[in-house]
Backbone bond lengths (Angstrom), bond angles and torsions (degrees), N, CA, C in turn:
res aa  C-N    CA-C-N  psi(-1)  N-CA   C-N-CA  omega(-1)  CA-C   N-CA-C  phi
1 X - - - 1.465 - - 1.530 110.72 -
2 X 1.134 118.47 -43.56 1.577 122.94 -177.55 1.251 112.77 -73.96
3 X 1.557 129.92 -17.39 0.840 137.33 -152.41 1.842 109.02 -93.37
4 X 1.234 110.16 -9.91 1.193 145.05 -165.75 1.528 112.43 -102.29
5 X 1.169 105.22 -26.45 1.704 111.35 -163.72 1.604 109.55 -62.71
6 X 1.241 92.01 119.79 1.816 86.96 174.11 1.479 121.18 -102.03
7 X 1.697 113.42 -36.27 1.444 113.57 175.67 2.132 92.18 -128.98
8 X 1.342 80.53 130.30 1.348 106.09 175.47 1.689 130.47 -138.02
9 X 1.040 97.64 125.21 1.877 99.79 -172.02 1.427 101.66 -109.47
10 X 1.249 102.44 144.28 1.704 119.23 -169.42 1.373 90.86 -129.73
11 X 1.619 116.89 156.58 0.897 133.43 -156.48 2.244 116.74 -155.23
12 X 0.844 124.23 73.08 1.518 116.41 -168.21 1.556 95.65 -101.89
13 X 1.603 109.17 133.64 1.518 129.25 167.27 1.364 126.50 -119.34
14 X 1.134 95.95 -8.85 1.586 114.95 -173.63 1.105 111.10 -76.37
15 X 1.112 115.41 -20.92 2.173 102.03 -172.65 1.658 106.44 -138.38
16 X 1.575 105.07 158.01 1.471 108.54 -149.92 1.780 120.83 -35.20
17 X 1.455 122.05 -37.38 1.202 138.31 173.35 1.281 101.82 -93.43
18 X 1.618 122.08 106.75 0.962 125.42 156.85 1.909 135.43 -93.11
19 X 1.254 99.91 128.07 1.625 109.79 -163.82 1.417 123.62 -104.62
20 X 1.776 121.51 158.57 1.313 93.45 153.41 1.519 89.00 -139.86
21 X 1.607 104.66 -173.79 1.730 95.63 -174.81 1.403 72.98 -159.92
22 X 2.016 97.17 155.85 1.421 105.32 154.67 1.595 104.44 -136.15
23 X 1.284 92.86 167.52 1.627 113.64 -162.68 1.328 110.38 -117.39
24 X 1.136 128.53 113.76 1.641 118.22 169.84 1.290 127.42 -124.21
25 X 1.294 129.82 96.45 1.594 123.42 -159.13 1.424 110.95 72.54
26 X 1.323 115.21 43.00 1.811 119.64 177.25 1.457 113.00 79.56
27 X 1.645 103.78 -30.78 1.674 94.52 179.35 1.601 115.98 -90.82
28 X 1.039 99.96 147.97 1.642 131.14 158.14 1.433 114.51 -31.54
29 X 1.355 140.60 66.95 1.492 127.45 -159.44 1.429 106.54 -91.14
30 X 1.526 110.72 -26.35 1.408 118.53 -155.65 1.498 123.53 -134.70
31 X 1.277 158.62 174.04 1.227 137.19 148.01 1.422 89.37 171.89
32 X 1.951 98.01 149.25 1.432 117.04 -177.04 1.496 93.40 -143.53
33 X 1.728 105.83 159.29 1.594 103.28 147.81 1.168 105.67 -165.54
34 X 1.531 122.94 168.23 1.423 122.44 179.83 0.951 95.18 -162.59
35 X 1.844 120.93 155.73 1.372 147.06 -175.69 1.772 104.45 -45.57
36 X 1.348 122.58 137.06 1.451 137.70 169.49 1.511 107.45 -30.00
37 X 1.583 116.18 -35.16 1.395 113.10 -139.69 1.470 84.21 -95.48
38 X 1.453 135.25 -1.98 1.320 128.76 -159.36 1.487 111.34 -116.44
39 X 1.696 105.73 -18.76 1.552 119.96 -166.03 1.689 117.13 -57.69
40 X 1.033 112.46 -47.54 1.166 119.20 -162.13 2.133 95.62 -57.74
41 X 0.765 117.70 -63.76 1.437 99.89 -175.16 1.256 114.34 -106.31
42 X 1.528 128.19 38.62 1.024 148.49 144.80 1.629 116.62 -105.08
43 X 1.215 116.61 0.85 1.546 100.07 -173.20 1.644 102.40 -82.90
44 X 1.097 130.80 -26.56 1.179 125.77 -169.83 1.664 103.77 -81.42
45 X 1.010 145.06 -33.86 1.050 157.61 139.67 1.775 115.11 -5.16
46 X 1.545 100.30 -70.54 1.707 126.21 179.14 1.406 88.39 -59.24
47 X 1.614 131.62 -66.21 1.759 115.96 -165.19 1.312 96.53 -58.28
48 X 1.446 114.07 -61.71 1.856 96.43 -176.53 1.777 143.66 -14.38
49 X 1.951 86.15 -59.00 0.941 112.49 167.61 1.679 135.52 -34.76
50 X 1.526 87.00 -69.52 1.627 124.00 179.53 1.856 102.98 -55.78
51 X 1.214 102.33 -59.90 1.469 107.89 -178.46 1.724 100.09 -60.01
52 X 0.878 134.55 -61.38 1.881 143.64 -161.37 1.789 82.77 -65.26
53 X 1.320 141.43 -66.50 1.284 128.24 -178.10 1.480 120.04 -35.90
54 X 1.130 124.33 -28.72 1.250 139.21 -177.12 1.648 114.21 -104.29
55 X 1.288 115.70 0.13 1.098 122.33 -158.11 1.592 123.98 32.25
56 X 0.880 116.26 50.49 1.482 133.73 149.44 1.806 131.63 -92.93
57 X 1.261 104.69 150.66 1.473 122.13 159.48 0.981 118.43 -89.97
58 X 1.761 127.12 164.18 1.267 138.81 178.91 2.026 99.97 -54.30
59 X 1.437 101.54 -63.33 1.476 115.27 175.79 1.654 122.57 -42.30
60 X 0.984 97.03 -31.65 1.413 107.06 156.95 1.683 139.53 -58.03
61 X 1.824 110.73 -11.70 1.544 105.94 -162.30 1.544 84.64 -110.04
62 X 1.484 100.62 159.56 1.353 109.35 165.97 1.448 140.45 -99.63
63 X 1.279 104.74 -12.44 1.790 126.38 169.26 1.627 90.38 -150.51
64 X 1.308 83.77 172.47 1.685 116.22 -178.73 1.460 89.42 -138.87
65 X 1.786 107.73 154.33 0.981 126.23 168.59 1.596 123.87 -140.71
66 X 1.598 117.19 140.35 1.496 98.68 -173.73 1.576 120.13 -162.64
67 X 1.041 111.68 140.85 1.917 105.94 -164.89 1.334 108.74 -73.12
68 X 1.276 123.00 145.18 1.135 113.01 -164.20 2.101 103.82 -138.67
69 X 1.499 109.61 37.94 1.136 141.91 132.17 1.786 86.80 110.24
70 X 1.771 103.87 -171.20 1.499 117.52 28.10 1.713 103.83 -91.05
71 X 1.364 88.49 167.42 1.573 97.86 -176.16 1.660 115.00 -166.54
72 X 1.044 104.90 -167.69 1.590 115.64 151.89 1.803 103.45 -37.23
73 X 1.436 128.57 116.63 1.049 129.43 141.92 1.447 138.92 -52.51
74 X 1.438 121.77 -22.63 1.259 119.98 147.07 0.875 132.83 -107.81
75 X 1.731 127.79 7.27 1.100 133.61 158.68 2.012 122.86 -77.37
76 X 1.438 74.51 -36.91 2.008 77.81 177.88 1.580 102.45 -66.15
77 X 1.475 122.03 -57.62 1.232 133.93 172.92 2.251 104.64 -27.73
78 X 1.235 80.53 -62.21 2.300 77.76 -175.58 1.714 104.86 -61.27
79 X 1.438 129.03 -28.64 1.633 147.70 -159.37 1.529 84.52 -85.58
80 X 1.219 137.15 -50.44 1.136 144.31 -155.33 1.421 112.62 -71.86
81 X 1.423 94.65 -59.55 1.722 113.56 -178.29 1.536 100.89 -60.19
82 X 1.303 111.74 -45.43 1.938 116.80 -163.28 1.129 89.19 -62.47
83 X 1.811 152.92 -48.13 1.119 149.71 -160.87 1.662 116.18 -69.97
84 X 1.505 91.41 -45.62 1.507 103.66 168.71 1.559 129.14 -56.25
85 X 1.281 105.45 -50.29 1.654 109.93 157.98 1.214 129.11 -46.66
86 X 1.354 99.94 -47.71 1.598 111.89 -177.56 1.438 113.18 -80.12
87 X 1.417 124.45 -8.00 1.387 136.12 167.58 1.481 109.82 -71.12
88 X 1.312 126.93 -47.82 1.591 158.95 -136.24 1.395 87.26 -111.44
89 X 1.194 130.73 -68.86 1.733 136.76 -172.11 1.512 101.85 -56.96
90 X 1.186 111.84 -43.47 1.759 95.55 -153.02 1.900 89.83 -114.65
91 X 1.029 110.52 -14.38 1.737 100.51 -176.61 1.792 99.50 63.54
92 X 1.448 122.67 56.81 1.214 131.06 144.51 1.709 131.96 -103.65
93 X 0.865 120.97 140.01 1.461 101.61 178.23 1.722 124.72 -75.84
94 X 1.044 112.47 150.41 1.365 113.79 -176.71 1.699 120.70 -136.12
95 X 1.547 108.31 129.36 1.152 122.42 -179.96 1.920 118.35 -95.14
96 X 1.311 92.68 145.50 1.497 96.07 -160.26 1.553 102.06 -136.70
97 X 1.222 114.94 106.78 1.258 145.39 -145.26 2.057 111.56 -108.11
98 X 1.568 103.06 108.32 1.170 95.07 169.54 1.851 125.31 -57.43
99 X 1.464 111.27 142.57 1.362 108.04 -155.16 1.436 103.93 -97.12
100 X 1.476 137.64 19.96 1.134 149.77 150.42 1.145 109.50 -87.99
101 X 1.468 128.58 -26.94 1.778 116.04 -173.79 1.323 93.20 -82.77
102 X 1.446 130.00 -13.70 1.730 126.81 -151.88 1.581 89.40 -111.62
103 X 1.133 119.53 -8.93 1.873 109.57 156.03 1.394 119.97 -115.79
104 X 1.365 119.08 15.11 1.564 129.90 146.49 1.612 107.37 -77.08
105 X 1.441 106.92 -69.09 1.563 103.47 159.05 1.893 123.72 -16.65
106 X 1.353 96.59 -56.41 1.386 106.08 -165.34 1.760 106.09 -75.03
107 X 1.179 109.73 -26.03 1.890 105.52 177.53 1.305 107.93 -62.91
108 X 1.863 104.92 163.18 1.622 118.78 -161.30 1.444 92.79 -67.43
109 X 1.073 108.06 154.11 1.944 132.07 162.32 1.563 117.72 -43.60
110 X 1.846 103.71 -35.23 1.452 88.09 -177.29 2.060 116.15 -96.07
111 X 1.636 89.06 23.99 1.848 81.96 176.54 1.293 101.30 -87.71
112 X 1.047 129.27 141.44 1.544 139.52 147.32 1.169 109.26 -57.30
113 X 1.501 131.73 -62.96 1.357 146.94 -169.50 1.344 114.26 -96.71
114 X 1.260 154.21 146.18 1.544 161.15 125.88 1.409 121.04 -113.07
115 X 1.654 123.76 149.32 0.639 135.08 165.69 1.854 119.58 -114.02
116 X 1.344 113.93 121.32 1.134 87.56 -153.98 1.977 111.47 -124.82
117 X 1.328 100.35 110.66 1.554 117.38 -165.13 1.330 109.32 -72.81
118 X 1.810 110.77 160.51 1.118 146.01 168.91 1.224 113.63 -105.81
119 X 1.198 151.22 -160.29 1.353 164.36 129.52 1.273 107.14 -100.60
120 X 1.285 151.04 136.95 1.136 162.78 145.24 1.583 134.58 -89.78
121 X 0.999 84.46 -4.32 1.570 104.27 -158.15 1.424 143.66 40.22
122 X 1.222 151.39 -166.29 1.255 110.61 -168.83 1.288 139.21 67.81
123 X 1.282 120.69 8.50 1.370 135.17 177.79 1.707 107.26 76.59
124 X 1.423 124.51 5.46 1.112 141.97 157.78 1.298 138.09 -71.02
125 X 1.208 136.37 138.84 2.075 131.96 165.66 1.219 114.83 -131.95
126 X 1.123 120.40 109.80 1.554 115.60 153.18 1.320 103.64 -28.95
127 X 1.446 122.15 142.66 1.789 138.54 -177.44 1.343 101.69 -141.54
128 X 1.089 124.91 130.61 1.479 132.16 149.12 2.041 115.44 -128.60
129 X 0.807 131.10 119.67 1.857 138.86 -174.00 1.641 99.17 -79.68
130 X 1.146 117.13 142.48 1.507 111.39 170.93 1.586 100.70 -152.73
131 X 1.249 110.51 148.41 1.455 116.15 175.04 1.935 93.03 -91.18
132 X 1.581 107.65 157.31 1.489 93.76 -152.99 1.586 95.71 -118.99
133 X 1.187 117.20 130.59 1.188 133.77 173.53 1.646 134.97 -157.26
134 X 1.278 121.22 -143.50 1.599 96.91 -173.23 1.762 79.70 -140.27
135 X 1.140 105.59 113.15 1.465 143.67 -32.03 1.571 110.57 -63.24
136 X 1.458 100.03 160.10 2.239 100.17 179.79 1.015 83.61 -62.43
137 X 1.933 91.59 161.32 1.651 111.55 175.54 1.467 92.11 -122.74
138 X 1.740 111.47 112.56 1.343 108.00 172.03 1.827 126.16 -46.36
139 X 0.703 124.65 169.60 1.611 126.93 -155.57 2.083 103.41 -134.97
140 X 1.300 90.65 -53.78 1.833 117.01 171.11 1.370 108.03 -131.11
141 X 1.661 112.89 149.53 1.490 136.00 148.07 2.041 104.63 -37.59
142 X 1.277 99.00 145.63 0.743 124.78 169.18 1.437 115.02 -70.07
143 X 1.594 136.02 127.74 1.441 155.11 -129.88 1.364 123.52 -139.21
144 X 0.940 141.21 167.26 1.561 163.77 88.01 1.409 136.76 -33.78
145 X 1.249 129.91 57.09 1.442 122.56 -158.36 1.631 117.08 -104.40
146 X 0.869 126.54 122.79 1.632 130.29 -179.53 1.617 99.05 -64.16
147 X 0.928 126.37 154.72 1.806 151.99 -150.44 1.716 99.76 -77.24
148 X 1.992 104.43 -41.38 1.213 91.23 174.15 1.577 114.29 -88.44
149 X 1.251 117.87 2.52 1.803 99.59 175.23 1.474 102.32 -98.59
150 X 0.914 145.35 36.97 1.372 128.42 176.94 1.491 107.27 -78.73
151 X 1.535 113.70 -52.07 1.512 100.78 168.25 1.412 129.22 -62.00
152 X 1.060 133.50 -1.24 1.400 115.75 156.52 1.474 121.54 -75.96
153 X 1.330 114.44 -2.18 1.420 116.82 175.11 1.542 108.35 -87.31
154 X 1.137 107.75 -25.52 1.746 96.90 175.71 1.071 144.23 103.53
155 X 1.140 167.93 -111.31 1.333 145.00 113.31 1.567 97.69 119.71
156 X 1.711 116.32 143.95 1.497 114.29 170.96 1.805 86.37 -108.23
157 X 1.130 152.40 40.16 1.176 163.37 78.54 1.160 144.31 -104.26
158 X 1.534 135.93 148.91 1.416 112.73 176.22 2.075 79.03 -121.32
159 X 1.497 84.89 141.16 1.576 105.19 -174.38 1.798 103.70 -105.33
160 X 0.847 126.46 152.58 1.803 131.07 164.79 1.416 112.43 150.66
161 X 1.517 103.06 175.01 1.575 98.01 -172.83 1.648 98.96 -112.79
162 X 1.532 93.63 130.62 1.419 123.65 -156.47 1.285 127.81 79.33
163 X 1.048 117.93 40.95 1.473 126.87 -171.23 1.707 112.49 -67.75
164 X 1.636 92.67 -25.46 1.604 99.71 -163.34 1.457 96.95 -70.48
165 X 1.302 133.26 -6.32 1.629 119.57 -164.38 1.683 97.14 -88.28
166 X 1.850 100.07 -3.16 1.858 96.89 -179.45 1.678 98.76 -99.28
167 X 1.105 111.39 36.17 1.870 104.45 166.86 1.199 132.29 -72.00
168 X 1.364 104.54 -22.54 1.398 144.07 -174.05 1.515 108.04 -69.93
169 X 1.412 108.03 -59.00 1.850 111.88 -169.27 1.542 99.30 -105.50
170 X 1.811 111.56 -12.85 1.649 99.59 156.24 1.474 128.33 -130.41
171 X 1.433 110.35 83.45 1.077 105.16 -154.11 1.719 115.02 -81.02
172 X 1.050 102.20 -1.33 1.925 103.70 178.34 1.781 105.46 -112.97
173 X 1.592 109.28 -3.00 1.519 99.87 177.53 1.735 119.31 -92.00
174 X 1.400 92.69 141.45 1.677 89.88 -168.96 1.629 118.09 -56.20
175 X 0.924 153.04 121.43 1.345 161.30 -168.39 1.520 112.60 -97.37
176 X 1.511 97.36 101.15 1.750 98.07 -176.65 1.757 109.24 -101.34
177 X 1.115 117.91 115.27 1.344 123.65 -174.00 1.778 89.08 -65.58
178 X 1.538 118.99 142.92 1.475 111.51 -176.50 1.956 95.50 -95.04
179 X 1.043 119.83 145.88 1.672 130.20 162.27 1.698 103.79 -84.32
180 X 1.222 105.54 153.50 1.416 129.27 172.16 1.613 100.32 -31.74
181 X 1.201 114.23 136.42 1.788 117.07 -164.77 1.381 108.66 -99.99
182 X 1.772 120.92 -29.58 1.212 105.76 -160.67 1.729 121.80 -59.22
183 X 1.175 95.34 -21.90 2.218 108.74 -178.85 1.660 89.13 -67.40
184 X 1.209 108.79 -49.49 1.489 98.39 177.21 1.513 140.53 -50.60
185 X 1.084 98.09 -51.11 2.300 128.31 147.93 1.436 109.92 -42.07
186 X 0.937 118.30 -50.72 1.695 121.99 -157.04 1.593 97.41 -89.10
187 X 0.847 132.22 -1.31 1.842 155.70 152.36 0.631 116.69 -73.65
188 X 1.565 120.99 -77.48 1.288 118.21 -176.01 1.948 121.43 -62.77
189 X 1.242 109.19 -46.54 1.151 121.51 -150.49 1.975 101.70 -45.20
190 X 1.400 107.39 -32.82 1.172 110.51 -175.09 1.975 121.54 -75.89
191 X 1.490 89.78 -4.45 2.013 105.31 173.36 1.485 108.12 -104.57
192 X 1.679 108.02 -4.16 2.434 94.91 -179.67 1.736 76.63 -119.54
193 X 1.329 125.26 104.67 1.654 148.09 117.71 1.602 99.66 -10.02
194 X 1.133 131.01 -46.27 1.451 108.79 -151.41 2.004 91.10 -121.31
195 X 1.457 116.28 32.19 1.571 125.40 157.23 0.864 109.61 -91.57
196 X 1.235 135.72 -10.22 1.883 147.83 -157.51 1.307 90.32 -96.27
197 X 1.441 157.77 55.11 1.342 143.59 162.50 1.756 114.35 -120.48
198 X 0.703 113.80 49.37 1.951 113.37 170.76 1.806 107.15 19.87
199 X 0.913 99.42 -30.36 1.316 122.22 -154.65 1.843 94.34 -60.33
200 X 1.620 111.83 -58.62 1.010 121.09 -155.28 1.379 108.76 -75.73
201 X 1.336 129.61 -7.17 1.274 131.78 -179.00 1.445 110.87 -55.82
202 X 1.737 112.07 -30.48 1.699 118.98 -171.17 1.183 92.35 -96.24
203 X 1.446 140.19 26.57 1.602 123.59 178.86 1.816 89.77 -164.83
204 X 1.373 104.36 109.71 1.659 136.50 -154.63 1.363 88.77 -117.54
205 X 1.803 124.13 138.79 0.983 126.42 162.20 1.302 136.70 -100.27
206 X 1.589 121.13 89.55 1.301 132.42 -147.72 1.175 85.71 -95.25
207 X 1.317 135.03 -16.51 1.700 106.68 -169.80 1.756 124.97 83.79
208 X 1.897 88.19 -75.00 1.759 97.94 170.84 1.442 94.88 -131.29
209 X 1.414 106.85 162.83 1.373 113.47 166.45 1.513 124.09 -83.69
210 X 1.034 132.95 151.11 1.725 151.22 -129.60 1.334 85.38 -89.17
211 X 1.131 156.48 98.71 1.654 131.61 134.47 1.102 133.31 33.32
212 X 0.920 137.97 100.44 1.514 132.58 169.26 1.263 113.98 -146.77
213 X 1.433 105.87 151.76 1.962 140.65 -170.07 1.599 103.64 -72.90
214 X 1.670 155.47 91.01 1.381 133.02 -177.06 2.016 90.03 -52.86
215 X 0.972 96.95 174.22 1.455 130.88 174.03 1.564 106.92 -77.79
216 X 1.253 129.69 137.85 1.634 115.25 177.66 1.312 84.94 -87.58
217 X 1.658 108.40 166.57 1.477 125.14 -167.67 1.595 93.68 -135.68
């Protein structure tokens, strides 16, 4: 099925720069992004966009594609749902893309190695290591890592957004600021066979669960 895809729109909400991109015949036709704090009633806006640049309609794409974290907890959650609709509305298939392989993807050509971060907050990052290729080949499970172990994981880059606040606990590792991911997704999505499952849209990779206040009783 993926193998087929000719116009495809990708979509990432989960991490601070949120993007979308479309793909038509392998190329790059389209792409938007804007700050986290703006997405939520701007995301529909960016597909608009992307599709009308290309002169296309929604009815027009043939898959959707979309990260499905860790990330922003209410950002993956709105990225999630928009994919789902658009799965359900148009009867296309849609691939749903871990958002650590899609910033291994995103590191320079000449790393061999990446490691590729989250923010967690808390003095924490999601970590995953990948040897880098088309597509990365994970190396380790996906993590929890405190700020000072990141270098023992390794990497001839560590890629993510905000990386620079790790200069501090890595001061000799190359620091790849990550760019807007969805051009990155809409690439890949058509080399991982097993992102193609609808399925995964209801099962988001938070890693940890979000914080929350119980209710007084």
């Amino acid at each position: 099925m993926h193998d087929t895809v000719r116009r495809l729109l990708a979509l990432d909400t989960g991490s601070p720069r949120v993007s979308v991109a479309l793909l038509i015949d392998g190329e790059l036709r389209a792409e938007r992004a804007v700050e986290q704090a703006s997405s939520a009633e701007g995301l529909i806006g960016l597909l608009d966009g992307c599709l009308g640049e290309a002169g296309l309609r929604p009815a027009d794409l043939d898959a959707v594609a979309v990260l499905r974290g860790p990330g922003s907890f209410t950002g993956l959650r709105v990225g999630l749902a928009t994919a789902l609709g658009l799965h359900q509305a148009l009867g296309v298939p849609v691939a749903v893309l871990p958002s650590l392989t899609v910033l291994a993807a995103a590191a320079p050509p000449d790393a061999d190695s990446v490691l590729a971060v989250v923010d967690a907050l808390r003095g924490e990052w999601f970590a995953q290591p990948f040897r880098r290729g088309s597509p990365p080949t994970p190396l380790a499970a996906a993590r929890i890592v405190p700020a000072g172990e990141l270098a023992a994981l390794g990497g001839d880059c560590v890629i993510g957004f905000g990386v620079e606040r790790l200069r501090e606990v890595l001061p000799a590792t190359r620091l790849c600021a990550a760019p807007p991911l969805a051009p990155h997704a809409a690439r890949l999505a058509p080399l991982l066979p097993e992102a193609w499952d609808p399925t995964l849209l209801t099962r988001p990779l938070y890693l940890r669960e979000p914080a929350v206040t119980p209710l007084a009783r």
